[in-house]
C-alpha positions as CSV (number, residue, x, y, z in Angstrom):
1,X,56.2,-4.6,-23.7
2,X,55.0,-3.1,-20.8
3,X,54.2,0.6,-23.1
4,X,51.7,-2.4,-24.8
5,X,50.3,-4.3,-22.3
6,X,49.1,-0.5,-20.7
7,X,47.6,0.6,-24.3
8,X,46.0,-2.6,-24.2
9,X,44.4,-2.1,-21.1
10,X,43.1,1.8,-22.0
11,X,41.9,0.7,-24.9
12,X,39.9,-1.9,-23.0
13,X,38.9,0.2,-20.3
14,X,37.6,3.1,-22.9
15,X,35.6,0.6,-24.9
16,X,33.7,-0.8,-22.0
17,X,33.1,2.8,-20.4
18,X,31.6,3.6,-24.2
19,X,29.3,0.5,-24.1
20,X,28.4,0.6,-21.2
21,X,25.5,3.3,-21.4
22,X,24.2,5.9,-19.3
23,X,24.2,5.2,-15.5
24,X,20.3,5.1,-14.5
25,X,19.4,7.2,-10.7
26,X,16.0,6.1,-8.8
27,X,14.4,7.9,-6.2
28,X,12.1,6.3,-3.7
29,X,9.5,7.6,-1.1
30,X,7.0,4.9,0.8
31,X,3.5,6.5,2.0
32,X,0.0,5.4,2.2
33,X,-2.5,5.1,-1.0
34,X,-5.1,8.0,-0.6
35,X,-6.9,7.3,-3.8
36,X,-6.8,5.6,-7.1
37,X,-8.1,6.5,-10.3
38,X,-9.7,4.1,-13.0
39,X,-10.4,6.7,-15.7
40,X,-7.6,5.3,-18.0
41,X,-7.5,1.2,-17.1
42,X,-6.0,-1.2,-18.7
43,X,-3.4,0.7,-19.9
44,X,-2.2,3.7,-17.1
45,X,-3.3,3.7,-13.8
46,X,-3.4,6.7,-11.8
47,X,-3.3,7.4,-7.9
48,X,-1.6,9.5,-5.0
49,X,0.0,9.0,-1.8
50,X,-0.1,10.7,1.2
51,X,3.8,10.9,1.1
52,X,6.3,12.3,-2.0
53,X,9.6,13.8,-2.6
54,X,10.3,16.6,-4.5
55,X,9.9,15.9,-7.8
56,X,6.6,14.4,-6.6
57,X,5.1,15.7,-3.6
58,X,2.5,14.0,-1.3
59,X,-0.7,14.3,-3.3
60,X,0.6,14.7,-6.6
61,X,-1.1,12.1,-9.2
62,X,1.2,9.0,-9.9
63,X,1.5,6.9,-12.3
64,X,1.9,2.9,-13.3
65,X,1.8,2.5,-16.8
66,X,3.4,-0.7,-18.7
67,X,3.0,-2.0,-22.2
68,X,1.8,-5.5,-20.6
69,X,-2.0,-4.3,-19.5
70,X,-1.7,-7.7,-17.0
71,X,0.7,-6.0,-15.3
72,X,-1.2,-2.9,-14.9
73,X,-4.0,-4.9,-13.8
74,X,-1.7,-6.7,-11.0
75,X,-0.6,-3.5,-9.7
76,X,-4.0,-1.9,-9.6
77,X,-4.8,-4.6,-7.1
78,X,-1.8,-4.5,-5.1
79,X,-3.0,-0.7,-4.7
80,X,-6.9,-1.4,-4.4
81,X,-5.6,-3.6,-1.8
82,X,-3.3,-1.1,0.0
83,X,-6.0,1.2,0.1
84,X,-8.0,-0.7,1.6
85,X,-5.7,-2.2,4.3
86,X,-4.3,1.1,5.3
87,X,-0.6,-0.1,3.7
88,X,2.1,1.4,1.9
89,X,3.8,1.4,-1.1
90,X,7.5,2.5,-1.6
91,X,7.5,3.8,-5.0
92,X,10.7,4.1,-7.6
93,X,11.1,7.0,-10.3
94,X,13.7,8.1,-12.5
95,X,15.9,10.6,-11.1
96,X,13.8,13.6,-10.5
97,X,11.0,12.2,-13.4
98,X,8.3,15.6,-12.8
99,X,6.1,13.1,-14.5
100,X,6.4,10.8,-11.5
101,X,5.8,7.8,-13.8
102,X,6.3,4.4,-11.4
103,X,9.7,2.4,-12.3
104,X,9.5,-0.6,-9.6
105,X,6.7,-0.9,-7.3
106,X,6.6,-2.4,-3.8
107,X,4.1,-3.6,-1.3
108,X,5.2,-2.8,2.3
109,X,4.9,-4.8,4.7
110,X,2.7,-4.2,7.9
């Protein structure tokens, strides 16, 4: 019984460890908006901070793009609005993403 219950148990354990995906990694780095580009609006928005990391250093052109252009347009103005208030944004990539294409977007506070 015992032999059973444990077979049980690894068979369990295996099928959740197969379902359960790849395990994502973020990196995050906060600095200051320096500029931001409207070239490609609604759909992308581009712009750099004075701070990176080192799959996107401090200058390096990020970006914000999502399938839903309102939420591209929300974000533009959270970062119009940093800009132009001198505050930062901690911003979240993928695991060493050379693209540095924006995951999760913060405001932070003064």
């Amino acid at each position: 019984m015992r032999l059973f219950r444990q077979g049980v148990l690894s068979a369990c354990a295996l099928l959740l460890l197969a379902a359960s995906g790849p395990a994502l990694a973020l990196q995050n780095f906060t600095g200051r908006v320096m500029k931001v580009e409207l070239t490609y609006m609604p759909g992308r928005v581009q712009f750099t901070l004075d701070q990176g990391n080192t799959a996107c250093p401090a200058g390096k052109v990020l970006i914000w793009q999502n399938s839903n252009i309102e939420n591209n347009k929300v974000v533009y103005a959270a970062l119009v609005t940093a800009l132009a208030g001198g505050h930062q944004i901690n911003f979240y990539i993928d695991d060493d993403d050379q693209a540095c294409i924006g995951r999760y977007i913060y405001l932070v506070p003064a």
